[in-house]
GUGUSE-781484 format. One record per residue (C-alpha): residue number from 0; x, y, z; residue in one letter. Coordinates in Angstrom, 3 decimals. Layout:
// residues N
+-----+----------+----------+----------+---+
:   k :       c1 :       c2 :       c3 : r :
+-----+----------+----------+----------+---+
: NUM :        X :        Y :        Z : A :
...
+-----+----------+----------+----------+---+
This chain:
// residues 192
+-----+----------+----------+----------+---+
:   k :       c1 :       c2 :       c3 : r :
+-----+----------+----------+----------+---+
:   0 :    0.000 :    0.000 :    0.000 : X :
:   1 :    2.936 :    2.736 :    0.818 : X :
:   2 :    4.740 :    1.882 :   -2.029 : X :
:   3 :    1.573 :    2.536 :   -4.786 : X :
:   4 :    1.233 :    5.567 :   -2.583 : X :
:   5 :    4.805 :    6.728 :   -3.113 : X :
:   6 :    4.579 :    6.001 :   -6.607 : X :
:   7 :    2.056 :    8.349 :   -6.632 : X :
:   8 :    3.572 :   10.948 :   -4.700 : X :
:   9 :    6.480 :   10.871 :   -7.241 : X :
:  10 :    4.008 :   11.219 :   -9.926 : X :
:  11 :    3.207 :   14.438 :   -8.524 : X :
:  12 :    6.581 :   15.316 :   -8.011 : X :
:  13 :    5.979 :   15.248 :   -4.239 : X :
:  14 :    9.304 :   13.599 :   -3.709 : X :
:  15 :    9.346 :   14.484 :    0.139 : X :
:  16 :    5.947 :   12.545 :    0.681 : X :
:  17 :    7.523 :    9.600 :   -1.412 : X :
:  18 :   10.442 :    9.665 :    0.711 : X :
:  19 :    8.969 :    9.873 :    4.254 : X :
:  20 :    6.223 :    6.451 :    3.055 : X :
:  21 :    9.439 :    4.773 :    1.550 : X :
:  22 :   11.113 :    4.963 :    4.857 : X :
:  23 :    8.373 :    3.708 :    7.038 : X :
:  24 :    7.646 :    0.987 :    4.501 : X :
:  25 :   11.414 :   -0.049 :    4.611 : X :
:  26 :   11.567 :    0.565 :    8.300 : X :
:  27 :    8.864 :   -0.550 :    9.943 : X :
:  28 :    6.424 :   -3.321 :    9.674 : X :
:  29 :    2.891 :   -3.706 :   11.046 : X :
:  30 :    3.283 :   -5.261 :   14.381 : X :
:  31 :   -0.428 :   -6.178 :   14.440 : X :
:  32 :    0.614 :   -8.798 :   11.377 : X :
:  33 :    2.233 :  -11.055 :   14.285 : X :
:  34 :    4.813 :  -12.614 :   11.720 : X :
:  35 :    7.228 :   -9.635 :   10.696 : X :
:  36 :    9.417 :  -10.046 :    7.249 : X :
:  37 :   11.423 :  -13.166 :    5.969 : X :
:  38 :   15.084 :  -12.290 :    6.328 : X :
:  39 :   15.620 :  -13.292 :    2.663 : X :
:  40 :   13.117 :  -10.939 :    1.121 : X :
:  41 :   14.041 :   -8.214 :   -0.496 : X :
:  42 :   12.868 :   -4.851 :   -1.021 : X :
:  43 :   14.922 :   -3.636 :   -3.708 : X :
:  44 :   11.637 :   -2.156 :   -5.195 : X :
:  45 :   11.634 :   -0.208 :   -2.080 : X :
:  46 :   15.650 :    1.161 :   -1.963 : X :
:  47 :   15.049 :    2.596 :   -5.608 : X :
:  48 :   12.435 :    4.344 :   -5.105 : X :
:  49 :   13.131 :    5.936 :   -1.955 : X :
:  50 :   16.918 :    6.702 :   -3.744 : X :
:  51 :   14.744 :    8.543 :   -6.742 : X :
:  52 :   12.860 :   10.474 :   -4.507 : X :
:  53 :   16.587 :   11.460 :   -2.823 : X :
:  54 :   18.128 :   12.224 :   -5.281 : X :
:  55 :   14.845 :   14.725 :   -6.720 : X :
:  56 :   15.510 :   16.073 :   -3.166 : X :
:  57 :   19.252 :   16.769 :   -3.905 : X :
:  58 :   20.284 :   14.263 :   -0.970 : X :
:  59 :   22.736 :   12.719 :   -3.175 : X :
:  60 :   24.959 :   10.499 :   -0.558 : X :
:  61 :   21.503 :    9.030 :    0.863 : X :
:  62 :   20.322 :    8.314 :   -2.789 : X :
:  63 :   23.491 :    6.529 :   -3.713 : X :
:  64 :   23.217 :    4.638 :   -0.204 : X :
:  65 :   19.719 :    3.604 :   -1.096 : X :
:  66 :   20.176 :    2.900 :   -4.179 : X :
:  67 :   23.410 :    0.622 :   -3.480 : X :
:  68 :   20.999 :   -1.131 :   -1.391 : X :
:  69 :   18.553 :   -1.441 :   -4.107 : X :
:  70 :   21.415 :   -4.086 :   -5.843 : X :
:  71 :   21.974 :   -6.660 :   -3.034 : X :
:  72 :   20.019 :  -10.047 :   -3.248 : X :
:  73 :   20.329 :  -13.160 :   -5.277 : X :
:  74 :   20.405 :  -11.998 :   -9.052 : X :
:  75 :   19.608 :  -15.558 :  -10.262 : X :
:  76 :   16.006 :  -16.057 :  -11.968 : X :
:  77 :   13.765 :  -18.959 :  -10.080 : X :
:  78 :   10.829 :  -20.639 :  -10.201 : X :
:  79 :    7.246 :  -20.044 :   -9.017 : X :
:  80 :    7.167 :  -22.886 :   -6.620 : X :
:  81 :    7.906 :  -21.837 :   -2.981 : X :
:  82 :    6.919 :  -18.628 :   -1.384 : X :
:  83 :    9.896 :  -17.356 :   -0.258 : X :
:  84 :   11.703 :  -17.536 :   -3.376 : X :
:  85 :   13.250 :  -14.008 :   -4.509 : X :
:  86 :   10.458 :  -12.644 :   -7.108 : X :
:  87 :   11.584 :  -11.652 :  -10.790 : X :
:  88 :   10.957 :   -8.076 :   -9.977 : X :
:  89 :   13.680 :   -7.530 :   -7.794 : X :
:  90 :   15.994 :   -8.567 :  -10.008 : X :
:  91 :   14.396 :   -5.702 :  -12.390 : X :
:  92 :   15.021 :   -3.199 :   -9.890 : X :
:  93 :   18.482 :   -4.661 :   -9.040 : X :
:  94 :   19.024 :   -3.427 :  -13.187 : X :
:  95 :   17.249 :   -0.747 :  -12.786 : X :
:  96 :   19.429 :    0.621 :   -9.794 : X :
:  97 :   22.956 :   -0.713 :  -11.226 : X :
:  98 :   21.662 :    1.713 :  -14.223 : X :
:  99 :   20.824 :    4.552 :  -12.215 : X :
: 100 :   24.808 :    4.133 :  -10.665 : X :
: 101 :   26.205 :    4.287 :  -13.718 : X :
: 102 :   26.799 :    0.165 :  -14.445 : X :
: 103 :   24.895 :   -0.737 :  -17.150 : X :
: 104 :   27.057 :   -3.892 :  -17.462 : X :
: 105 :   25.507 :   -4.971 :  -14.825 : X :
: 106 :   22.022 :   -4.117 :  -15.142 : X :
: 107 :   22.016 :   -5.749 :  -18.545 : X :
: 108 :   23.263 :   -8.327 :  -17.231 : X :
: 109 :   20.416 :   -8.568 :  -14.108 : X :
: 110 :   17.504 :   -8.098 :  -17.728 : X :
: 111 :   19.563 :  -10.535 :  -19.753 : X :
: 112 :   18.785 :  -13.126 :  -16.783 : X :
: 113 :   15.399 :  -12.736 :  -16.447 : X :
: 114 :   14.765 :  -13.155 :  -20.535 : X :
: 115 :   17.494 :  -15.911 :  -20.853 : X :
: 116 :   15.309 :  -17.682 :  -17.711 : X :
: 117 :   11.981 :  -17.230 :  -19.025 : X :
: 118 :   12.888 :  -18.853 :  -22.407 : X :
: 119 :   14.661 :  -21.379 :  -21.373 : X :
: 120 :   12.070 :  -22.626 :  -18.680 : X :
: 121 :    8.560 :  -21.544 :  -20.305 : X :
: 122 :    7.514 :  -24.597 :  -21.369 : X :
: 123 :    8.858 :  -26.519 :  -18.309 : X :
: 124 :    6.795 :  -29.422 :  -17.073 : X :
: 125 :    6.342 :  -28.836 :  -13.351 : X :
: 126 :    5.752 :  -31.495 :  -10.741 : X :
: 127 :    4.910 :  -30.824 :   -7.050 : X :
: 128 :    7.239 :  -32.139 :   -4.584 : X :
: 129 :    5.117 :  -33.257 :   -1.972 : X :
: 130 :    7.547 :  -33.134 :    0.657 : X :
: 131 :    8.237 :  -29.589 :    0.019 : X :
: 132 :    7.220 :  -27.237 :    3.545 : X :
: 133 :    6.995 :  -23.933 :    1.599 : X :
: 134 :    4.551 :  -23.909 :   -0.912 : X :
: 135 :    2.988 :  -20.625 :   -1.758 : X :
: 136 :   -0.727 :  -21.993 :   -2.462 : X :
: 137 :   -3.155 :  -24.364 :   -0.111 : X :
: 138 :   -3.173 :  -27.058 :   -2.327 : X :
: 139 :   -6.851 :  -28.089 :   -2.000 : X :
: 140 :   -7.939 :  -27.579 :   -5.540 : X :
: 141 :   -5.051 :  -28.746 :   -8.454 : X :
: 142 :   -4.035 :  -25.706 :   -9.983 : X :
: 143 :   -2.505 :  -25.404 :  -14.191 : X :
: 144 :    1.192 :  -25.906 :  -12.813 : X :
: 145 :    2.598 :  -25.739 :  -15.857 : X :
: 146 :    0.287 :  -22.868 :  -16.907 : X :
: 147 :    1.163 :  -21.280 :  -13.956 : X :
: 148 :    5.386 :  -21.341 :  -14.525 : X :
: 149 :    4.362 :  -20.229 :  -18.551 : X :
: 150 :    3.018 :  -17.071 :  -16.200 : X :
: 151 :    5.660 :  -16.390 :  -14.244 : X :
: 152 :    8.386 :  -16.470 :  -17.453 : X :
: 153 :    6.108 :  -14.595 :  -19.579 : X :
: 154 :    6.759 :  -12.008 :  -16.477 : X :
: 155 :   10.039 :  -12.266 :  -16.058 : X :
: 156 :   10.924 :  -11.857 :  -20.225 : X :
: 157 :    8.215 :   -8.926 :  -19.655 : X :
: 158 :   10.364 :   -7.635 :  -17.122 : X :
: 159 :   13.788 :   -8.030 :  -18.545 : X :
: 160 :   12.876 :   -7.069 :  -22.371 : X :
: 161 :   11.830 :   -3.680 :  -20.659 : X :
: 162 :   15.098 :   -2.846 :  -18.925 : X :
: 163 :   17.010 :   -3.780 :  -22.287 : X :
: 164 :   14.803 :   -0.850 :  -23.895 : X :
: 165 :   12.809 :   -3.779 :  -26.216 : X :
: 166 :    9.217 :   -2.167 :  -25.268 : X :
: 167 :    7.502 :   -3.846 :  -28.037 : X :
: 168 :    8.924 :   -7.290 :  -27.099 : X :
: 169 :    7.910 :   -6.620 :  -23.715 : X :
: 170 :    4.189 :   -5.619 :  -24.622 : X :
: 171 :    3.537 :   -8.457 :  -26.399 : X :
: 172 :    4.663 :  -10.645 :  -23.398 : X :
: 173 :    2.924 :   -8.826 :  -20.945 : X :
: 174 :   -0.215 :   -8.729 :  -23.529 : X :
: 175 :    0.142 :  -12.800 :  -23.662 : X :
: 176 :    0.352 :  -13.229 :  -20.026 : X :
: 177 :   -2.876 :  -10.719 :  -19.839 : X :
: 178 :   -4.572 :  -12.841 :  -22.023 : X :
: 179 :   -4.101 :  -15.881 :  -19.442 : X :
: 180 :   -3.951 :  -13.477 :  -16.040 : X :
: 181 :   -6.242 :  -10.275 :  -16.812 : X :
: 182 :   -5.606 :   -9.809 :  -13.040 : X :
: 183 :   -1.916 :  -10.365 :  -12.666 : X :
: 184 :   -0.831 :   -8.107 :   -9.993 : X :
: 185 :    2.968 :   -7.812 :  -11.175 : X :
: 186 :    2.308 :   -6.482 :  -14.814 : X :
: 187 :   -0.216 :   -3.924 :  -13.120 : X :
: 188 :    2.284 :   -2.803 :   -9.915 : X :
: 189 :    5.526 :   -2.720 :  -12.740 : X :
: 190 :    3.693 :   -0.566 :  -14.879 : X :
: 191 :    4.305 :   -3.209 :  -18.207 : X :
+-----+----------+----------+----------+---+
């Protein structure tokens, strides 16, 4: 919720707004949620943002903090299977923030992964391993598996085709995955 909200506040150019909801959303967490965060996830989402909105605000040595923070985590492409598996989006942002410092070696190399993924594994046969603690779904009704992973690398190449500046390759992944997911929260939140 504070992060739409920030990206709305940049949209106005209310980069102070954007920055004070960044920091609370990568500061604190709702206490009445009981659980907190999983160590491993990653808000790199979060870092760039808040470093944008820094650097609008001419705090320039926060921004670069921020946004070297935006590049940590794993920049390997997985699959859909277990909930607390880095998501494809991340990675984006890890590009997206390597850019914004000046390495575009490395961001391409962050996009390049997510395409190179998504092609290779699309039409992956998936099995469940029923032995497995974390999976993201109750599995009380069987859900398209395989359909499901052709989802999540239809995102991904989304995702990477855009940070390599291929905007019409990237539509027409996004538009296929639309066409299976009218509802798919990731193409909406990334803007694709």
């Amino acid at each position: 919720m504070r992060k739409a909200t920030a990206k709305a506040a940049v949209a106005k150019e209310d980069y102070a707004e954007a920055k004070e909801l960044l920091l609370r959303a990568v500061d604190e967490y709702p206490h009445n949620l009981g659980e907190g965060k999983l160590e491993s996830a990653q808000e790199n989402n979060l870092y760039y943002l808040l470093g944008l909105a820094q650097e609008k605000l001419g705090e320039t040595e926060e921004a670069f903090v921020n946004l070297t923070k935006a590049c940590y985590g794993e920049s390997e492409p997985v699959g859909m299977m277990y909930y607390n598996d880095q998501p494809p989006e991340m990675i984006y942002y890890q590009g997206l923030a390597y850019r914004k410092l000046g390495d575009e070696e490395q961001a391409v190399q962050r996009f390049c992964k997510l395409v190179d993924y998504g092609k290779e594994h699309i039409g992956d046969e998936i099995k469940i391993d029923y032995f497995a603690v974390s999976l993201p779904d109750l599995l009380i009704f069987e859900e398209n598996l395989n359909e499901r992973n052709r989802k999540h690398c239809l995102f991904m190449m989304s995702l990477g085709l855009k940070g390599l500046g291929r905007t019409d390759e990237a539509e027409k992944c996004a538009q296929q995955l639309l066409a299976m997911d009218n509802a798919h929260q990731g193409i909406r939140v990334h803007d694709l």
